[in-house]
VEXDREN-2710 file (C-alpha; in Angstrom, 1 decimal):
% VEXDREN-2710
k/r/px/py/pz
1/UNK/14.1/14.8/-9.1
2/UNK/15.1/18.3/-8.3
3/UNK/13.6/17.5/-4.6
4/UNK/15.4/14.3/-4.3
5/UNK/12.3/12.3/-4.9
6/UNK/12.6/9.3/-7.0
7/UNK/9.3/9.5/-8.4
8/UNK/6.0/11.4/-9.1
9/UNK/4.4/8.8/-6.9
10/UNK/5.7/10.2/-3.7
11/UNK/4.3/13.4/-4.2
12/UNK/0.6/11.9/-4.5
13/UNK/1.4/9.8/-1.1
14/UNK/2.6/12.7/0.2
15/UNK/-0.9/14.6/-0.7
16/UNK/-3.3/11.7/0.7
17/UNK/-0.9/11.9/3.7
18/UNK/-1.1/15.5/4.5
19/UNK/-5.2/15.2/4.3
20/UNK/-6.0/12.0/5.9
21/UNK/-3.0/11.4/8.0
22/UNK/-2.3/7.8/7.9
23/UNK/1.5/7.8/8.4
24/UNK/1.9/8.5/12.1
25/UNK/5.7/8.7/13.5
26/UNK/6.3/5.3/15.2
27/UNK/4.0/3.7/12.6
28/UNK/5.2/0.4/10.9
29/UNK/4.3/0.2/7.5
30/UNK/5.3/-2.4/4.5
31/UNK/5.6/-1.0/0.9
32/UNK/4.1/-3.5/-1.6
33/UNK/5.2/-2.5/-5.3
34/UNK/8.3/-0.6/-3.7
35/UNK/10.2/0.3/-6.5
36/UNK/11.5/3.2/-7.2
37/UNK/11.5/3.6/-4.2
38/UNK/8.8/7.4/-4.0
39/UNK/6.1/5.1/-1.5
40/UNK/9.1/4.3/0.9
41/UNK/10.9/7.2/0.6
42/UNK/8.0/9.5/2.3
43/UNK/7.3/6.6/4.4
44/UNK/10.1/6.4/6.1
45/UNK/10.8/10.1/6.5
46/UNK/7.1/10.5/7.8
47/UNK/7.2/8.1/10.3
48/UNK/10.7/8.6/11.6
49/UNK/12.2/5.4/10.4
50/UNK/16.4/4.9/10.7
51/UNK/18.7/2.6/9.5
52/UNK/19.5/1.7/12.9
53/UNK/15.6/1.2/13.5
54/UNK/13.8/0.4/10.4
55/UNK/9.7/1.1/10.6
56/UNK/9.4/0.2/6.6
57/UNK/9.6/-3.0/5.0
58/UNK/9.3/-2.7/0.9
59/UNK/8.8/-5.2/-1.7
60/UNK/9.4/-5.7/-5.3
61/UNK/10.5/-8.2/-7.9
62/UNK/12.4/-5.1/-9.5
63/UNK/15.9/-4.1/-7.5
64/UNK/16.3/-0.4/-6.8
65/UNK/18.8/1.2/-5.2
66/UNK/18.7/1.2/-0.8
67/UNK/15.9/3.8/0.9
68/UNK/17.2/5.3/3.5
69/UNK/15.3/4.1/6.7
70/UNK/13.6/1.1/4.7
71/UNK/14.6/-2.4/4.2
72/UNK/13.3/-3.6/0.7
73/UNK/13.2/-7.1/-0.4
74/UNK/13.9/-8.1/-4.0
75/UNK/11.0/-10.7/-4.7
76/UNK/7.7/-10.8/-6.0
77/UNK/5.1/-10.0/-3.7
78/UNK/2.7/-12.6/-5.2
79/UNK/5.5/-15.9/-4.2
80/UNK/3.8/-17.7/-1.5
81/UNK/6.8/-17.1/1.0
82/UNK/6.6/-13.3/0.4
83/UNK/3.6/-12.2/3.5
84/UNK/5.6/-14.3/5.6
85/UNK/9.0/-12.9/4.9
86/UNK/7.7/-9.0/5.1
87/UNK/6.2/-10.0/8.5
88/UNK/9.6/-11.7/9.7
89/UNK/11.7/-8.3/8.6
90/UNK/9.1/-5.9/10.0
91/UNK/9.1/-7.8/13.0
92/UNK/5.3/-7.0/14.2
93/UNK/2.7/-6.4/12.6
94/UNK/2.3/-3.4/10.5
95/UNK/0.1/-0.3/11.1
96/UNK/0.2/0.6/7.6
97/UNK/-0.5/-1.3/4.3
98/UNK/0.8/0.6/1.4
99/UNK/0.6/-0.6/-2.3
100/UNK/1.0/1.2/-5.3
101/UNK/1.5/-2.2/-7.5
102/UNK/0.4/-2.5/-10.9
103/UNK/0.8/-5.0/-13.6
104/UNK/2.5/-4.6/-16.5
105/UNK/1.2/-2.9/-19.3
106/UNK/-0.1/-4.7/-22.6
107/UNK/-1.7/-1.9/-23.9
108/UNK/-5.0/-4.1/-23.6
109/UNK/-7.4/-1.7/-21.1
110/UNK/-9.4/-4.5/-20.1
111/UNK/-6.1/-6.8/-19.7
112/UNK/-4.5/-4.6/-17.9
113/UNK/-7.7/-3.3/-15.6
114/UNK/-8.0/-7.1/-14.7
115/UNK/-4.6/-7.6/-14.1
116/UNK/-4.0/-4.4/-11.7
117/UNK/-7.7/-5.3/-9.6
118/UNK/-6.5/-9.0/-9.0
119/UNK/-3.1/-7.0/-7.0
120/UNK/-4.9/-4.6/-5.3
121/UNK/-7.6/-7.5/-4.3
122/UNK/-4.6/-9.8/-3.4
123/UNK/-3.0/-6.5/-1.5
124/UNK/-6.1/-5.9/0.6
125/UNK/-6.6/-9.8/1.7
126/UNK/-2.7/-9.7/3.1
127/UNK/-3.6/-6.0/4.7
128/UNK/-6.3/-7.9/6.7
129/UNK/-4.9/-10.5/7.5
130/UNK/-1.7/-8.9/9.1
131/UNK/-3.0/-5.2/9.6
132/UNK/-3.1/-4.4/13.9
133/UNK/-6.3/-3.3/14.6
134/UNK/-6.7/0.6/13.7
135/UNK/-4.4/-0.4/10.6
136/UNK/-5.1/1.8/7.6
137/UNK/-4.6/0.4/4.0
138/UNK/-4.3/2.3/0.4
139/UNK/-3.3/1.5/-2.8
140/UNK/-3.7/2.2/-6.3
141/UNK/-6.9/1.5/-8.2
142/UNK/-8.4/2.5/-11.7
143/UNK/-11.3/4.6/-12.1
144/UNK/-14.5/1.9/-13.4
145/UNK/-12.8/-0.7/-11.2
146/UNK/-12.6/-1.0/-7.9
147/UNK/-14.9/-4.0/-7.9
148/UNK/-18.3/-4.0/-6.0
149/UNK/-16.7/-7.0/-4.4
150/UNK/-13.4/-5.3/-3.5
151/UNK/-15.6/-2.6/-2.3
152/UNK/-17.8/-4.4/-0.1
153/UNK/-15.1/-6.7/1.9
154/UNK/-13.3/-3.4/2.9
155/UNK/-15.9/-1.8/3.9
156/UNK/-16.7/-4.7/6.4
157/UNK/-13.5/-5.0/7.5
158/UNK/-12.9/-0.9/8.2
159/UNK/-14.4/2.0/9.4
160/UNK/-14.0/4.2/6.5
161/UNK/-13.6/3.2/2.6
162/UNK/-13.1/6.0/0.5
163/UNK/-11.7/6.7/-3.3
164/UNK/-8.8/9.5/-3.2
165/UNK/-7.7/11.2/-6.2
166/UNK/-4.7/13.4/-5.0
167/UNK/-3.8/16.7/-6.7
168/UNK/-0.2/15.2/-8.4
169/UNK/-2.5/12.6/-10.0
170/UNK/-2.6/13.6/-13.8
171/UNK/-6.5/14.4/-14.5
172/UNK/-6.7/12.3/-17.4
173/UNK/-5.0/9.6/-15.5
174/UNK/-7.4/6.4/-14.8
175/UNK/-5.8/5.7/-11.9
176/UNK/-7.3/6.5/-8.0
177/UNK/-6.3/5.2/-4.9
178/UNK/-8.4/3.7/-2.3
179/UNK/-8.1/4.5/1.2
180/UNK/-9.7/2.1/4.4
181/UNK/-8.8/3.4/7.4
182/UNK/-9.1/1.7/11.2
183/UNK/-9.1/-1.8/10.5
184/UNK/-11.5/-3.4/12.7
185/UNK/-9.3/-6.0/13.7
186/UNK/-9.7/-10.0/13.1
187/UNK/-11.7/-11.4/15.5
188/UNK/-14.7/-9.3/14.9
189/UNK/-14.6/-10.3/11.5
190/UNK/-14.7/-13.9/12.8
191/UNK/-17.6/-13.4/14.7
192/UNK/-19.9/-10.8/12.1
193/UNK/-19.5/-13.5/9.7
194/UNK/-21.4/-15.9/11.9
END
């Protein structure tokens, strides 16, 4: 808070960033999970994105207050209309996929593993299908989870899959994020799946 960030979050973006450099100036990206608002936050400042011309789209059933540079609509991510709505505000497609969603808690490990892996599977099927080729796409994970499945669709669908546990991240935290980078574009997938 002393930095002006809004939440520890941005700091592990901000890590994974630095290494693997996925938030290129210019770059549009959509937040899923946006608030409080961390994600966007170093999203926007990272890619240069104003007010008058808005690079990041967010999303999240909970409201938050405005990110400077980011437009952030207040609805769940998971209501039919909502891919189709952060497409329409972005205005083309994005060159980032960001999602740091997870369910909330019971308190129930298993409940709450199962819970979290069905948004992050539901995050990477919108990432391909709206990711420009080259797109990169990362989001939170727990350790034990990221499904074979999960695993194994990404990796078809980009060059590089990889797990990324970043510095901020609290060592006896479960969670890890996963990182595919260069999205190998639609129509390839079309045609390797003949």
């Amino acid at each position: 808070q002393a930095e002006g960030m809004r939440s520890r979050a941005a700091y592990k973006l901000t890590e994974i960033d630095d290494r693997y450099k996925i938030l290129a100036p210019g770059a549009r990206v959509i937040d899923l999970g946006a608030a409080p608002g961390g994600w966007g936050q170093v999203a926007a400042e990272r890619v240069k994105s104003t007010p008058e011309n808005p690079l990041v789209v967010g999303i999240d059933y909970l409201g938050m207050d405005p990110v400077p540079g980011a437009i952030v609509l207040e609805m769940d991510f998971l209501d039919d209309d909502a891919p189709a709505r952060l497409i329409e505000t972005l205005g083309e497609a994005p060159d980032v996929v960001l999602s740091d969603m997870a369910a909330p808690t019971t308190g129930h490990r298993r409940t709450d593993h199962i819970r979290t892996m069905h948004l992050c599977e539901t995050a990477a099927d919108f990432a391909m299908s709206v990711l420009k080729p080259g797109g990169h796409f990362l989001a939170k994970t727990f350790q034990g989870g990221t499904e074979k499945d999960l695993l194994d669709l990404l990796k078809r669908n980009f060059k590089s899959v990889i797990h990324v546990k970043p510095p901020s991240s609290r060592a006896e935290s479960v969670e890890l994020y996963i990182l595919a980078k260069d999205f190998k574009g639609r129509d390839e997938d079309e045609a390797s799946d003949r």
